[in-house]
N, C-alpha and C positions, 0 to 999 in steps of 0.2 A: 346266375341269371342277371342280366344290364338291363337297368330300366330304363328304358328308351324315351321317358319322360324326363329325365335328368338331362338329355345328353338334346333337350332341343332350345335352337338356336331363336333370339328375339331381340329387336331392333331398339335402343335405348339410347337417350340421351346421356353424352358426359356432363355429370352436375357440377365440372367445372369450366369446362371450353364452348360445351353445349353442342361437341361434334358428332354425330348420329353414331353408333358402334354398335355390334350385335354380341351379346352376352347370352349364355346359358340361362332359360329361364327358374332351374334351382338359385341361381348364383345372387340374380335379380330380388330374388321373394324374401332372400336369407338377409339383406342389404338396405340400406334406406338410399344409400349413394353409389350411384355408376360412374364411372371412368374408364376412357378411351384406354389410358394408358399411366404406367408408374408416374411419369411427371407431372401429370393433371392428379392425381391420386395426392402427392405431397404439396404440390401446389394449394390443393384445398386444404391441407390441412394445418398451414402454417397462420399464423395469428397474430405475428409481429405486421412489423412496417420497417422502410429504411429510412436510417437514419445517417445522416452526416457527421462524418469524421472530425473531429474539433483541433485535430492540426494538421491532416492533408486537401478533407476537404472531397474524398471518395467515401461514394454512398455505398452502407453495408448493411445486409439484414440483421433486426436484432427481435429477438423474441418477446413477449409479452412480459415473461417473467425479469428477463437482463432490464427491460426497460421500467418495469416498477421497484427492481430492487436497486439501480442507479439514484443514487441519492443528491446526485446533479447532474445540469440537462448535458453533461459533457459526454458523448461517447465516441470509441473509437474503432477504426476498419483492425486495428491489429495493437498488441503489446508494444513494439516498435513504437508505433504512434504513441499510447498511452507515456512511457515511459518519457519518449521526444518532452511531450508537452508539461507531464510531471516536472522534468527538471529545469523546464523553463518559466512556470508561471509559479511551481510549490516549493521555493526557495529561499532561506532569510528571513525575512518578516513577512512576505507573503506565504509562507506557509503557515494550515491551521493549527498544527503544535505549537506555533510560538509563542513565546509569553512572553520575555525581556531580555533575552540574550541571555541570562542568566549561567547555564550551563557552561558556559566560554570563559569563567572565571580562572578557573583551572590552565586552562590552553593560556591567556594570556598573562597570567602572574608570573606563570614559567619563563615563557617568551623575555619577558620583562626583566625580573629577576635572577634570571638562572636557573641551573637543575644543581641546588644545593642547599643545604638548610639553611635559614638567617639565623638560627640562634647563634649570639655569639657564645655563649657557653656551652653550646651542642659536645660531649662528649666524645661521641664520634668522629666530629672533625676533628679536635683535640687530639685524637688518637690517629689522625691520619687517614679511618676508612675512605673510601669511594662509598659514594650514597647512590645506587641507582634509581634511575626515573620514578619508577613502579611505587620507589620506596619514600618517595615524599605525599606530603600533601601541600594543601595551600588553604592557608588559615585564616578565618574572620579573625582581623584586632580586637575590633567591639563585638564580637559572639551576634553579628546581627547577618542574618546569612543573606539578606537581602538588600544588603548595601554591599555591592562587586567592585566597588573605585577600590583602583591600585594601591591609592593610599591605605584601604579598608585592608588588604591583604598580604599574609608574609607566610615565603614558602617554608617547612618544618618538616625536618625528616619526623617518620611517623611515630617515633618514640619522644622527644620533643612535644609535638602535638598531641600526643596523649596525654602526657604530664602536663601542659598546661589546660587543656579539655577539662581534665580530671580535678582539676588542682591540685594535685600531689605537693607538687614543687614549687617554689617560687623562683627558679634557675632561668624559667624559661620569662626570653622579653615578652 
């Protein structure tokens, strides 16, 4: 049996365009909010705002939540974008990991120096081997890891540099 009360027709406002539409008056009672239609329906329910692109400069929706958990006011229409601007402003010294170059000790004693150990009494070279890259390090003179001048550094295949680390030996300069 169809209950013919389910199935009648009544005149409502959409609670978000405010355009007149007729809805099922079960549908009505069961609801706090009418809508015309699915686009007025997500339309209400979205919460964000748009916000501007910070390196093209096209406006994109961003949610309430993207935009409290953005920890600067930079946001972006796409990954593309992000990425653009990452490698353009978060680079060298202006990026926030940075601390003193520090790290680049390595990269440039090699540069410098060569890829071979300085000890003159290195065993190995004595012996002739081939020292691969992998297999050196590049060594504090004064054990002070925070002084990187070139003068401060000499590269040491990694048996070298453990014996002198260590102080095993007195071989090593």
């Amino acid at each position: 049996m169809i209950n013919k009360e389910n199935r009648k027709l009544i005149k409502v406002k959409c609670s978000y365009c405010g355009e007149e539409t007729e809805k099922r008056e079960a549908h009505v009672k069961q609801t706090q909010n009418s809508f015309c239609d699915q686009v007025c329906h997500g339309a209400f329910k979205k919460t964000g705002e748009l916000k501007k692109c910070s390196c093209c400069g096209k406006e994109s929706y961003k949610t309430k939540a993207e935009i409290i958990r953005s920890k600067t006011s930079n946001f972006f229409c796409n990954r593309s974008c992000a990425n653009s601007f990452n490698n353009r402003f978060k680079n060298g010294r202006n990026h926030p990991n940075y601390i003193d170059g520090g790290t680049q000790y390595r990269k440039k004693a090699l540069k410098h120096y060569g890829v071979k150990c300085m000890n003159p009494k290195c065993e190995l070279t004595k012996a002739g081997v081939v020292i691969m890259k992998e297999m050196l390090d590049v060594d504090h003179v004064d054990s002070n890891r925070k002084n990187n001048s070139l003068k401060n550094l000499q590269v040491l295949c990694v048996w070298c540099h453990a014996l002198k680390t260590r102080k095993i030996n007195a071989k090593v300069a």
